[in-house]
N, CA, C and O atoms as a GROMACS GRO file, in nm:
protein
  580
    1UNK      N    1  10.974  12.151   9.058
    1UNK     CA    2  11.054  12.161   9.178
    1UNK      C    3  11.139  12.035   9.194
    1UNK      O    4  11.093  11.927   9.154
    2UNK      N    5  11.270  12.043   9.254
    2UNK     CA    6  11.376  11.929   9.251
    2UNK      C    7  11.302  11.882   9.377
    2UNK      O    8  11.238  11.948   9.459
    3UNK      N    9  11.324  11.764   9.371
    3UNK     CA   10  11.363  11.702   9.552
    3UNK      C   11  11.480  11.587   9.551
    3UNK      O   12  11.548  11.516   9.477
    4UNK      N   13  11.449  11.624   9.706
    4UNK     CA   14  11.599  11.545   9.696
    4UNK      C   15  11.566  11.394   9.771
    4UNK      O   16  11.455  11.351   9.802
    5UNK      N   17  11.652  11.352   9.782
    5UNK     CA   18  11.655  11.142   9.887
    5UNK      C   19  11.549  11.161  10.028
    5UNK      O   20  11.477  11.080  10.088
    6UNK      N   21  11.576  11.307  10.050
    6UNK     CA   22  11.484  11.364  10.191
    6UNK      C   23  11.339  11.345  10.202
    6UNK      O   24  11.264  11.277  10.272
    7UNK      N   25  11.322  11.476  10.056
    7UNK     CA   26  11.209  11.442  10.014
    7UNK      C   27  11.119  11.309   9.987
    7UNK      O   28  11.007  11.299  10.036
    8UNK      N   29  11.170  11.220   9.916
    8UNK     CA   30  11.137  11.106   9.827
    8UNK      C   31  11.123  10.998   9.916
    8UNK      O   32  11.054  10.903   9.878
    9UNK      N   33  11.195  10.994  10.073
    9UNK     CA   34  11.177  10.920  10.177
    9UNK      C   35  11.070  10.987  10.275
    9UNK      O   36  11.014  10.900  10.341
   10UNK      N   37  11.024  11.114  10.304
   10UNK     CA   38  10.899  11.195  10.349
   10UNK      C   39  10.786  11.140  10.233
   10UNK      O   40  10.682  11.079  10.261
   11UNK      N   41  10.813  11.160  10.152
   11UNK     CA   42  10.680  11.118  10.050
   11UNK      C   43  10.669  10.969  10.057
   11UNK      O   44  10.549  10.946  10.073
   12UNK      N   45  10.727  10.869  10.053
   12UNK     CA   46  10.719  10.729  10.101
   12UNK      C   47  10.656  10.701  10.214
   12UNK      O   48  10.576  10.608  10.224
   13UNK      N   49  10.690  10.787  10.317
   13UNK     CA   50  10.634  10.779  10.483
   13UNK      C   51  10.476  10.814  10.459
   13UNK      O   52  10.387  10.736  10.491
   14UNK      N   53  10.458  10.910  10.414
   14UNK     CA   54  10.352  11.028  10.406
   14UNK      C   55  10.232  10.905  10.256
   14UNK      O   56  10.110  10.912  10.251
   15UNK      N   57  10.282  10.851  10.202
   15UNK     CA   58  10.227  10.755  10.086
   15UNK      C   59  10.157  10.637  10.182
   15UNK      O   60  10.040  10.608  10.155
   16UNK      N   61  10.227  10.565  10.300
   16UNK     CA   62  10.232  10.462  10.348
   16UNK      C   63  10.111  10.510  10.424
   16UNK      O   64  10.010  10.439  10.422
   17UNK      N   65  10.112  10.634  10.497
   17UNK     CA   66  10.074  10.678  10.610
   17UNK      C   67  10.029  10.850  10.636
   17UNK      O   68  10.076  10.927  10.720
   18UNK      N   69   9.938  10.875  10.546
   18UNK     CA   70   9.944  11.031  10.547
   18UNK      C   71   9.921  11.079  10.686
   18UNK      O   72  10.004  11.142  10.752
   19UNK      N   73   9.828  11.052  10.718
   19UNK     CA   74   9.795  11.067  10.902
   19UNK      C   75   9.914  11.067  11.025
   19UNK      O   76   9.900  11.107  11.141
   20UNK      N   77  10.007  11.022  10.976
   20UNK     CA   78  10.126  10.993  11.051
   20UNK      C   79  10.153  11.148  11.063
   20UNK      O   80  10.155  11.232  10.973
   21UNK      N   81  10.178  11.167  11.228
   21UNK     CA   82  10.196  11.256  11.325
   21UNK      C   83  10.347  11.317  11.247
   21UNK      O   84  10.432  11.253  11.185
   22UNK      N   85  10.339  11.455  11.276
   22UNK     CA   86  10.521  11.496  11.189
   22UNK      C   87  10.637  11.439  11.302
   22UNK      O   88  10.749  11.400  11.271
   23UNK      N   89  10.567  11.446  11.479
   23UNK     CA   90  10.704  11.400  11.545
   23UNK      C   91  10.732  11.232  11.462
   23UNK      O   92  10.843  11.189  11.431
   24UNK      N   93  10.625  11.176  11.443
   24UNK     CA   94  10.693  11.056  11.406
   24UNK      C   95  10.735  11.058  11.249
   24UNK      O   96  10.813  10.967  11.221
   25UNK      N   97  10.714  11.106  11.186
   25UNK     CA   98  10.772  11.126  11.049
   25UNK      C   99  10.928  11.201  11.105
   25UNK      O  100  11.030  11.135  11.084
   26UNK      N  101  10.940  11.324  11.170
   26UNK     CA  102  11.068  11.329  11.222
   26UNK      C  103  11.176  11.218  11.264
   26UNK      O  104  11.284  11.169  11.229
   27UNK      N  105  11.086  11.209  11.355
   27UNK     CA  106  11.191  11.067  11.386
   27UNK      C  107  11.238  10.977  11.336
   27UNK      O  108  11.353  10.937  11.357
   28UNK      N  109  11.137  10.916  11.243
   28UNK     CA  110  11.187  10.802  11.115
   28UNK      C  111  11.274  10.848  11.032
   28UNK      O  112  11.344  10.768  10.970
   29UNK      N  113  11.287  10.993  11.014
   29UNK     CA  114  11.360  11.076  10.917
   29UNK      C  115  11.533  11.083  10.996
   29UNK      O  116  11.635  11.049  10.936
   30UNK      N  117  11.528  11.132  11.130
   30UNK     CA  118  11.581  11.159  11.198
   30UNK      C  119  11.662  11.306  11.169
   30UNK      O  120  11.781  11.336  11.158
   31UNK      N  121  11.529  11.381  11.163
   31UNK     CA  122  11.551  11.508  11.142
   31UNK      C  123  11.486  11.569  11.293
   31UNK      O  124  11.451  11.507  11.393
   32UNK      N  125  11.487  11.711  11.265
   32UNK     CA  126  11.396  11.798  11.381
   32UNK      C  127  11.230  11.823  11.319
   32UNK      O  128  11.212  11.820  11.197
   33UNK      N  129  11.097  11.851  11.429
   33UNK     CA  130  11.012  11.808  11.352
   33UNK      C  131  10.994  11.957  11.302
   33UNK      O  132  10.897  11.958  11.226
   34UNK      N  133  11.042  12.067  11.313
   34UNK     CA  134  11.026  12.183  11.205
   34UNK      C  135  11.075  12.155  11.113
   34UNK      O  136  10.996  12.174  11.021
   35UNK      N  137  11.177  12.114  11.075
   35UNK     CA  138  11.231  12.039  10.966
   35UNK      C  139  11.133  11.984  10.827
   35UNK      O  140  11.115  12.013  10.709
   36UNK      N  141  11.078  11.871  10.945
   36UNK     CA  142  11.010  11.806  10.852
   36UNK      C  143  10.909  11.869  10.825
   36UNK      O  144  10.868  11.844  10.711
   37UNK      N  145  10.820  11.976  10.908
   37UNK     CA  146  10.688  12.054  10.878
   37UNK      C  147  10.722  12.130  10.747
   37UNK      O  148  10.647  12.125  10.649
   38UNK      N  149  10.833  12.195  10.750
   38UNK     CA  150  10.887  12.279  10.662
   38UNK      C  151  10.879  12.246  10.521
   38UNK      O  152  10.833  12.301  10.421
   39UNK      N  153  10.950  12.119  10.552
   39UNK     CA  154  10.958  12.033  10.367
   39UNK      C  155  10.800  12.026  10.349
   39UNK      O  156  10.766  12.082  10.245
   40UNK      N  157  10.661  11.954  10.444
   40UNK     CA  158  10.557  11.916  10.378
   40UNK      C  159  10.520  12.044  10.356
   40UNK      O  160  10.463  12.040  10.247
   41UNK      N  161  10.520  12.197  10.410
   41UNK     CA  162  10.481  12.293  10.343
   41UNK      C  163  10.554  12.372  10.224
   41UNK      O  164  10.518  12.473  10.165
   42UNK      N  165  10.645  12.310  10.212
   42UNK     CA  166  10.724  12.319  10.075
   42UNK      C  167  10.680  12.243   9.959
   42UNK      O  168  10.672  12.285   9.844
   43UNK      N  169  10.639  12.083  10.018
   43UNK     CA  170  10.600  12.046   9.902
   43UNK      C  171  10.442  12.057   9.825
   43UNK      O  172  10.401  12.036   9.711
   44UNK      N  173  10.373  12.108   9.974
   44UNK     CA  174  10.237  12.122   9.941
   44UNK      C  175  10.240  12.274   9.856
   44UNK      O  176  10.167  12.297   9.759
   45UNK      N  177  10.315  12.348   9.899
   45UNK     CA  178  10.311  12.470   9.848
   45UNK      C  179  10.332  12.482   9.672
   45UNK      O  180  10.265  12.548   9.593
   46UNK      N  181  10.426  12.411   9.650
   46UNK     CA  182  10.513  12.371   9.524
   46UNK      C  183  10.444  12.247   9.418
   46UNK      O  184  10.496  12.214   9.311
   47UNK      N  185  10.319  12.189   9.474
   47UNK     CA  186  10.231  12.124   9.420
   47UNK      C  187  10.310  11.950   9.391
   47UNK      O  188  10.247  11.879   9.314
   48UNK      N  189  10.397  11.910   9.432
   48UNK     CA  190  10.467  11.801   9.467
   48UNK      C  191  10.348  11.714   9.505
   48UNK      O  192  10.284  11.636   9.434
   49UNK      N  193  10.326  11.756   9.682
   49UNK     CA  194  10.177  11.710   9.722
   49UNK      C  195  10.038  11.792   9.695
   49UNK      O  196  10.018  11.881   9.778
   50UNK      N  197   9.969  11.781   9.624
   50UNK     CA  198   9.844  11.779   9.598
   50UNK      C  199   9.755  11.758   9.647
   50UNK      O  200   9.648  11.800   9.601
   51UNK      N  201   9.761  11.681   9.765
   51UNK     CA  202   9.626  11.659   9.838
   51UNK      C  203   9.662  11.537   9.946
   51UNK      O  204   9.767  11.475   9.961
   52UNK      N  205   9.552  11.528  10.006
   52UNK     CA  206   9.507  11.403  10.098
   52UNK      C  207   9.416  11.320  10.042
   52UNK      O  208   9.385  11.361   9.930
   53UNK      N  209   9.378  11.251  10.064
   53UNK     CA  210   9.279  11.124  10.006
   53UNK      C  211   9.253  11.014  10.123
   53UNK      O  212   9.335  10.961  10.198
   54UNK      N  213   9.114  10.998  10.115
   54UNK     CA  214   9.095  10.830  10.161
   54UNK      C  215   9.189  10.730  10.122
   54UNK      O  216   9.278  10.763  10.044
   55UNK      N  217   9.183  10.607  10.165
   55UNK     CA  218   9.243  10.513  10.123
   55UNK      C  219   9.140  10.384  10.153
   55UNK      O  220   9.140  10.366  10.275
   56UNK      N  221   9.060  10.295  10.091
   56UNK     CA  222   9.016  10.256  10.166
   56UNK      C  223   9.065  10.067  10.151
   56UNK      O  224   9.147  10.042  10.063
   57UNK      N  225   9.028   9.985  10.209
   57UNK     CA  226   9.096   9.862  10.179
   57UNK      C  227   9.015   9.804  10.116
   57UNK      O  228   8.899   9.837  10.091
   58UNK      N  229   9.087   9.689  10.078
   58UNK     CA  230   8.987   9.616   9.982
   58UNK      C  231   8.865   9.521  10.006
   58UNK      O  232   8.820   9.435   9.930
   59UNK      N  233   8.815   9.563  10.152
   59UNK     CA  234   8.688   9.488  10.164
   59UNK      C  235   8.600   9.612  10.092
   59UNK      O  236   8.508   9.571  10.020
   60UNK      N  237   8.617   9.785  10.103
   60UNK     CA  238   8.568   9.859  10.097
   60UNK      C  239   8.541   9.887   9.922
   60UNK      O  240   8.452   9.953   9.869
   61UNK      N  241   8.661   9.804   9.858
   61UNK     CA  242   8.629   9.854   9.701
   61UNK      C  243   8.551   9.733   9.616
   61UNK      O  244   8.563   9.620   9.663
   62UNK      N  245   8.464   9.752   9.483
   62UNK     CA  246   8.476   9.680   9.390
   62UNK      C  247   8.522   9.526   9.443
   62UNK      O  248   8.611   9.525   9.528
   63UNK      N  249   8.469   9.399   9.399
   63UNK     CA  250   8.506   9.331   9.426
   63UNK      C  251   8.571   9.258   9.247
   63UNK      O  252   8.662   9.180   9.219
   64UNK      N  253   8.514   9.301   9.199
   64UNK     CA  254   8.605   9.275   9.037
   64UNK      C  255   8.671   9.416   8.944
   64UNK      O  256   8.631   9.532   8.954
   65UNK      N  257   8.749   9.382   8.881
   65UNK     CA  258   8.863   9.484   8.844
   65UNK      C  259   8.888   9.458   8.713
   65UNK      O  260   8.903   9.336   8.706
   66UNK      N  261   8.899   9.505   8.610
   66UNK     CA  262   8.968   9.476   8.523
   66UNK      C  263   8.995   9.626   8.409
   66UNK      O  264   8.946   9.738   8.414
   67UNK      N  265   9.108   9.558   8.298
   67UNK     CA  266   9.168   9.705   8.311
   67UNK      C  267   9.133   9.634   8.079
   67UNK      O  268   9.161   9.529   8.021
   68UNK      N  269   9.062   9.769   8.034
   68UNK     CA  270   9.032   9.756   7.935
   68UNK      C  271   9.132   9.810   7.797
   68UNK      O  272   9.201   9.905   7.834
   69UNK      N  273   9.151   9.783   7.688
   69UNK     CA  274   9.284   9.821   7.608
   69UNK      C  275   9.154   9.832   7.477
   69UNK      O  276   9.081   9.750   7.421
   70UNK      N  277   9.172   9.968   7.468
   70UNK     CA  278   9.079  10.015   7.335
   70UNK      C  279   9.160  10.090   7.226
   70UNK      O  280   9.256  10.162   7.254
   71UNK      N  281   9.122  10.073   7.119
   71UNK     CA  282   9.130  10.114   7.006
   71UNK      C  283   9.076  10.180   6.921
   71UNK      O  284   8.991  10.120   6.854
   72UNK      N  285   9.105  10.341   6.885
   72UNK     CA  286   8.982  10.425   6.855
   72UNK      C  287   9.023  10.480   6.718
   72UNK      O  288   9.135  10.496   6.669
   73UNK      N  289   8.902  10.504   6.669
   73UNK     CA  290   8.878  10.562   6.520
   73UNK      C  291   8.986  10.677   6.544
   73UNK      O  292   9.022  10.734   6.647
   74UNK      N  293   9.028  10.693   6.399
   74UNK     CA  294   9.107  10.860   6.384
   74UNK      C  295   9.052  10.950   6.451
   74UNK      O  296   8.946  10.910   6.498
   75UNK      N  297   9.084  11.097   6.488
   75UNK     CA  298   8.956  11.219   6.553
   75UNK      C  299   8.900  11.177   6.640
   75UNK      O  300   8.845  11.265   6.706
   76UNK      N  301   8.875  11.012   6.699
   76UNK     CA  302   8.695  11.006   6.766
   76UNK      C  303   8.745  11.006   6.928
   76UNK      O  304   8.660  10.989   7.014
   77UNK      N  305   8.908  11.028   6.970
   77UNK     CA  306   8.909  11.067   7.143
   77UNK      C  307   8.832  11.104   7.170
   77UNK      O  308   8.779  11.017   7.239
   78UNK      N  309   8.748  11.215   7.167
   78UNK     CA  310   8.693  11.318   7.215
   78UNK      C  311   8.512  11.274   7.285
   78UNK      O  312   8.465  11.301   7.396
   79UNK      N  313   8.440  11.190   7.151
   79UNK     CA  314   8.407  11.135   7.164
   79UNK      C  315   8.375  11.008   7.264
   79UNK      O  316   8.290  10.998   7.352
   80UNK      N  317   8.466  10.923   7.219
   80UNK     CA  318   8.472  10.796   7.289
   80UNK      C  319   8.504  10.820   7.438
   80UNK      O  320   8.459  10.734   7.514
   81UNK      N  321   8.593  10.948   7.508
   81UNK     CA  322   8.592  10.978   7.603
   81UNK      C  323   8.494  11.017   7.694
   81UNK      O  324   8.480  10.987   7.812
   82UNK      N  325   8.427  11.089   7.619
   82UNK     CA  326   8.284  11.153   7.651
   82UNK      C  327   8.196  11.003   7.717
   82UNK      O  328   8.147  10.995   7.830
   83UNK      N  329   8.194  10.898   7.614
   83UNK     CA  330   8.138  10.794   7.625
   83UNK      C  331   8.177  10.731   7.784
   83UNK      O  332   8.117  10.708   7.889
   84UNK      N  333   8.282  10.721   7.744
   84UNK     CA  334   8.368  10.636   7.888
   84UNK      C  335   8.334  10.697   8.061
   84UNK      O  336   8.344  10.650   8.174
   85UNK      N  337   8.295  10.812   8.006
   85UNK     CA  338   8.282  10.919   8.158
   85UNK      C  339   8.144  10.878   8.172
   85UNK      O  340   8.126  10.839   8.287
   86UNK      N  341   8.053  10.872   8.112
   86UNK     CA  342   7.966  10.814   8.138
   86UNK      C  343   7.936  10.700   8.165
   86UNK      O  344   7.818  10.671   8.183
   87UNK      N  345   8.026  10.615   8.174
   87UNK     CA  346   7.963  10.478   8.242
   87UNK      C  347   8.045  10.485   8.402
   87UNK      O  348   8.161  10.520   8.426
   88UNK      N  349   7.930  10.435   8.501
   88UNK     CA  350   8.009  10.452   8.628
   88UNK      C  351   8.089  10.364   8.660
   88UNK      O  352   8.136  10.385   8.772
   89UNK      N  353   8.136  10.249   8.597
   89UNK     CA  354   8.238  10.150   8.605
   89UNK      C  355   8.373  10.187   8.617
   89UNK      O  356   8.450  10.174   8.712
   90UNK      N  357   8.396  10.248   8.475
   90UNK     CA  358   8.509  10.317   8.458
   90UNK      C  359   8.548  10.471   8.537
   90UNK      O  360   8.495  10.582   8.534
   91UNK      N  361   8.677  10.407   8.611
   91UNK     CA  362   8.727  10.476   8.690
   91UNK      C  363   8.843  10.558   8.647
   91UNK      O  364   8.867  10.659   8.713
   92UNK      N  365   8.934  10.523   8.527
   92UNK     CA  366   9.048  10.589   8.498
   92UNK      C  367   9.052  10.570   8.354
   92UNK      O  368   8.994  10.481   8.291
   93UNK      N  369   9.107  10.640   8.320
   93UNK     CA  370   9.120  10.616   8.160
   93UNK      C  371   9.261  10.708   8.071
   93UNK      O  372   9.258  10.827   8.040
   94UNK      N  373   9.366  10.618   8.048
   94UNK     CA  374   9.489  10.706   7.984
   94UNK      C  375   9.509  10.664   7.855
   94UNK      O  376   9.484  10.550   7.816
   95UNK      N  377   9.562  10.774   7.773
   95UNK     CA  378   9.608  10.739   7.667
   95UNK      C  379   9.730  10.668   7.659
   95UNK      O  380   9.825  10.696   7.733
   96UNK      N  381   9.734  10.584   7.580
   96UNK     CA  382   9.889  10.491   7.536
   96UNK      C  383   9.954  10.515   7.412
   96UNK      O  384   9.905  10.581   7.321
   97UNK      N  385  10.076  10.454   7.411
   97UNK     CA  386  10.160  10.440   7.262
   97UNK      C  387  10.101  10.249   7.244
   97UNK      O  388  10.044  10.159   7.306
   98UNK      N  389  10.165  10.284   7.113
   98UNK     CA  390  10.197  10.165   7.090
   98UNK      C  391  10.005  10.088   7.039
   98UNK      O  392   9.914  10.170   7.035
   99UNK      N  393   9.969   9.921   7.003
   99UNK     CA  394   9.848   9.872   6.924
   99UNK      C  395   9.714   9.974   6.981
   99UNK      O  396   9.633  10.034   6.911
  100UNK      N  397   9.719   9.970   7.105
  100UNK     CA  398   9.566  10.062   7.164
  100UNK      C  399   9.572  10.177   7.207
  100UNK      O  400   9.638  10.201   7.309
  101UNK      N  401   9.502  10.278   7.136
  101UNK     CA  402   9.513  10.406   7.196
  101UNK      C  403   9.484  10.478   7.330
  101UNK      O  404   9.526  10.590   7.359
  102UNK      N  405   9.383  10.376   7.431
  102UNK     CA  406   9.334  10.446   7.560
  102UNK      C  407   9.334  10.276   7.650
  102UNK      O  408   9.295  10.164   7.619
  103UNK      N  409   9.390  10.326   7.754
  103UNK     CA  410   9.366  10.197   7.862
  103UNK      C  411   9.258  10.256   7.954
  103UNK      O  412   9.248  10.376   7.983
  104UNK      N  413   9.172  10.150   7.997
  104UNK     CA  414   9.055  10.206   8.091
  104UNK      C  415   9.048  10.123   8.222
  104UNK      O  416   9.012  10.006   8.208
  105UNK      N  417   9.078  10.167   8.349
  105UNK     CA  418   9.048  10.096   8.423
  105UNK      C  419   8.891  10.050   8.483
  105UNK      O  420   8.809  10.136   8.450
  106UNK      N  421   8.847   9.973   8.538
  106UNK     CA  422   8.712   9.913   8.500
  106UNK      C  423   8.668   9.849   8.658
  106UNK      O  424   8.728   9.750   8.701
  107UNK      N  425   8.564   9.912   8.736
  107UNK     CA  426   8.515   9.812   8.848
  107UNK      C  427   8.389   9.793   8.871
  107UNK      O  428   8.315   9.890   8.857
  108UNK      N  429   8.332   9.669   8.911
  108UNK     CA  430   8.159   9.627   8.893
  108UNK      C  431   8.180   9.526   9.026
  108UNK      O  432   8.284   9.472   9.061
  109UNK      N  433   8.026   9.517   9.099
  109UNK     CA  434   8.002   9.401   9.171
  109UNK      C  435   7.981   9.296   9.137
  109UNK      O  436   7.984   9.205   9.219
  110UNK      N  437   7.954   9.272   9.003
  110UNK     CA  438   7.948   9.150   8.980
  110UNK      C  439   7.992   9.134   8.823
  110UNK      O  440   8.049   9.222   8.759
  111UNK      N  441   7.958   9.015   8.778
  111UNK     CA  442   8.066   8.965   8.606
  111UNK      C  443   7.947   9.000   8.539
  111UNK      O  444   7.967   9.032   8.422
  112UNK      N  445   7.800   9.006   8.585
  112UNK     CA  446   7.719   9.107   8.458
  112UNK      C  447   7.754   9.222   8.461
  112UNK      O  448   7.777   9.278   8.354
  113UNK      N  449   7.769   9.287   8.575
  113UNK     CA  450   7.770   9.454   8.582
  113UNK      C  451   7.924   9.470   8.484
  113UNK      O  452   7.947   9.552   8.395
  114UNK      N  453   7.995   9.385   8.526
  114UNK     CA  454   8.142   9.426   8.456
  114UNK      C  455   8.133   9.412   8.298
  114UNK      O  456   8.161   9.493   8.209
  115UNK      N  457   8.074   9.259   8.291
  115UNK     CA  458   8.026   9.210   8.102
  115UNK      C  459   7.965   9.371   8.067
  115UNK      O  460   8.031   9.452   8.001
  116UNK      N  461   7.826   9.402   8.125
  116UNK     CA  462   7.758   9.497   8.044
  116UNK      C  463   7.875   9.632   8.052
  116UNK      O  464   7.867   9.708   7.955
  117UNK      N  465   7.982   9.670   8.156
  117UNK     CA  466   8.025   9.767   8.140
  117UNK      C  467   8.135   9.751   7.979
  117UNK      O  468   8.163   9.848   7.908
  118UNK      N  469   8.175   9.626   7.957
  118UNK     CA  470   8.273   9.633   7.858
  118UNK      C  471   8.206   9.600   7.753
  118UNK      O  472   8.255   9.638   7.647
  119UNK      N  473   8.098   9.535   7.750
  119UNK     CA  474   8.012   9.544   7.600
  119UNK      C  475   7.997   9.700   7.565
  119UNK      O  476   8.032   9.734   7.452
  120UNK      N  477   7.950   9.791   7.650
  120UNK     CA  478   7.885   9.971   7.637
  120UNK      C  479   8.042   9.981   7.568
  120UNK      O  480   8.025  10.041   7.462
  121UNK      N  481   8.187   9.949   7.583
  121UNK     CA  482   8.273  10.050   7.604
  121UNK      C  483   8.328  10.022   7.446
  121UNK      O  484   8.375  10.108   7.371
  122UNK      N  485   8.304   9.850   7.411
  122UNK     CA  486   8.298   9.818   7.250
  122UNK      C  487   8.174   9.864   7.167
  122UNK      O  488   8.182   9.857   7.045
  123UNK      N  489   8.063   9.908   7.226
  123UNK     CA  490   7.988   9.912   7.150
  123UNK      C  491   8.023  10.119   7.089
  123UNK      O  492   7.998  10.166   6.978
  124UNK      N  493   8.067  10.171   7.177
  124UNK     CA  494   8.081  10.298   7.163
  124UNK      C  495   8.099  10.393   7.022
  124UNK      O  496   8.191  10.347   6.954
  125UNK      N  497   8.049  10.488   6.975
  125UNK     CA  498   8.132  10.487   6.876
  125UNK      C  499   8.252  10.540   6.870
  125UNK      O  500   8.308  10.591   6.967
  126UNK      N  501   8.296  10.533   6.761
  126UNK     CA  502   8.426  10.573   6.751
  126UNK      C  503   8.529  10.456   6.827
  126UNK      O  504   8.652  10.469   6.824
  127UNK      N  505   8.456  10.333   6.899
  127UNK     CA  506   8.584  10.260   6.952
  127UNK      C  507   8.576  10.128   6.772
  127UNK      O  508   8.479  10.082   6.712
  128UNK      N  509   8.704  10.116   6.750
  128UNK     CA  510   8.731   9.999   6.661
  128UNK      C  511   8.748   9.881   6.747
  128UNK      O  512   8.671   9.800   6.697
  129UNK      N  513   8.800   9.830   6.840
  129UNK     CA  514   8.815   9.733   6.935
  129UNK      C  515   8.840   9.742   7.026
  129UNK      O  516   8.847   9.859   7.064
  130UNK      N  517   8.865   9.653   7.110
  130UNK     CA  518   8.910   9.604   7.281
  130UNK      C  519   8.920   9.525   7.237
  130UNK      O  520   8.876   9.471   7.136
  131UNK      N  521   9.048   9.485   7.392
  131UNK     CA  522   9.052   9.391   7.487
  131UNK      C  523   9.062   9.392   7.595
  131UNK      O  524   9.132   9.488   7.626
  132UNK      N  525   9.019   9.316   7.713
  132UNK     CA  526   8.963   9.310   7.810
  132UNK      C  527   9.033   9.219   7.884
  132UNK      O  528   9.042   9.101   7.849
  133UNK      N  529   9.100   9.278   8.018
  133UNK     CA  530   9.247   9.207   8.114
  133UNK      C  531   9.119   9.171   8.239
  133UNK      O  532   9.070   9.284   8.234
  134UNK      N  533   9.045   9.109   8.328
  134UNK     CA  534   9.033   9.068   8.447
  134UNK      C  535   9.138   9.027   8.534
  134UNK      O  536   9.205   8.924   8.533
  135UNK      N  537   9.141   9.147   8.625
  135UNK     CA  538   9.230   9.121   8.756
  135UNK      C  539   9.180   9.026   8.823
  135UNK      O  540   9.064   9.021   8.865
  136UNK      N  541   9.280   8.931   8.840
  136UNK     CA  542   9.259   8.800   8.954
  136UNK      C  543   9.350   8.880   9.098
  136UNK      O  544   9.310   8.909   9.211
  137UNK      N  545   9.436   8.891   9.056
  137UNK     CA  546   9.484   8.894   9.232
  137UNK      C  547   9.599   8.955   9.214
  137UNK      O  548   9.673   8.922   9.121
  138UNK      N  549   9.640   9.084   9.331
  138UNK     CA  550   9.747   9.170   9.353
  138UNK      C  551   9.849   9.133   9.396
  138UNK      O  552   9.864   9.110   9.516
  139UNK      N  553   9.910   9.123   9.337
  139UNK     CA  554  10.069   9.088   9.390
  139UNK      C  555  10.148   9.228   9.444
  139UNK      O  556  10.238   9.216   9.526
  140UNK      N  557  10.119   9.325   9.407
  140UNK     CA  558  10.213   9.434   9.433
  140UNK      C  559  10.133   9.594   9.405
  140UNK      O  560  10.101   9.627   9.291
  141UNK      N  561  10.115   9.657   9.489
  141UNK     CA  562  10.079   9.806   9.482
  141UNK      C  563  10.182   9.878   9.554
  141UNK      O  564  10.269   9.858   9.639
  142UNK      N  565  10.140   9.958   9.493
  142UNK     CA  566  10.254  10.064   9.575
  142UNK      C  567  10.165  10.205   9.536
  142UNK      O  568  10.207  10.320   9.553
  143UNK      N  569  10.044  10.173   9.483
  143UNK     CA  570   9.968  10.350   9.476
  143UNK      C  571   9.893  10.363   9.586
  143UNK      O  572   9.829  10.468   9.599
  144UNK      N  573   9.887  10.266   9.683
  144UNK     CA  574   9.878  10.287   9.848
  144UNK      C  575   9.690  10.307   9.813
  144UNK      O  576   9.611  10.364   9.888
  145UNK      N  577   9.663  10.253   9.704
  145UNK     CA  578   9.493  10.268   9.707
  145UNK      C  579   9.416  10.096   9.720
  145UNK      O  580   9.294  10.084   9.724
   0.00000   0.00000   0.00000
């Protein structure tokens, strides 16, 4: 489905602020608020928006972060994925181009829980290597999590 500057500024509002009332999403829009009801059941309908979600802040998450860069045997995705779902650390996991085939995002309460989560994720089979990024500090989100 296209959208248009309308859209893409409703989804910004609605990103910032899903809870936000439609008169006030109207208004910021400076549309009418059927208007704006219209588009979010257009876009929910049309799978654009997908859902609602918590959000919670960062007293509420993980207090260490770090985002893992692995490198896997020929065939062994399937595998090594399998592996990764099983540890409760790891929270996300995408495939890449380019030296490492899967990035993993990674959260623990403390630098053992995190150490033992990235030792399990080299020890795996089918992984040939890592490396291992520790987040120090956010400069910039915008996935509103």
């Amino acid at each position: 489905m296209q959208t248009d500057e309308t859209d893409q500024a409703l989804l910004t509002l609605l990103r910032e602020n899903a809870r936000r009332p439609v008169a006030d999403l109207a208004r910021r829009l400076g549309l009418a608020r059927t208007t704006v009801q219209a588009r979010i059941e257009r876009l929910e309908s049309s799978g654009v928006i997908s859902g609602y979600t918590l959000r919670t802040s960062a007293q509420a998450r993980p207090p260490l972060q770090a985002t893992v860069l692995i490198s896997i045997e020929p065939r062994s995705g399937p595998e090594v994925l399998s592996r990764l779902r099983g540890l409760p650390g790891v929270e996300v996991v995408h495939t890449t181009s380019g030296r490492f085939d899967l990035l993993a995002q990674v959260v623990a309460q403390t630098t053992t829980e995190l150490d033992e989560t990235i030792d399990r994720i080299g020890e795996a089979r089918g992984v040939r290597s890592s490396e291992s990024l520790i987040h120090l500090a956010t400069k910039l989100d915008r996935t509103g999590q």
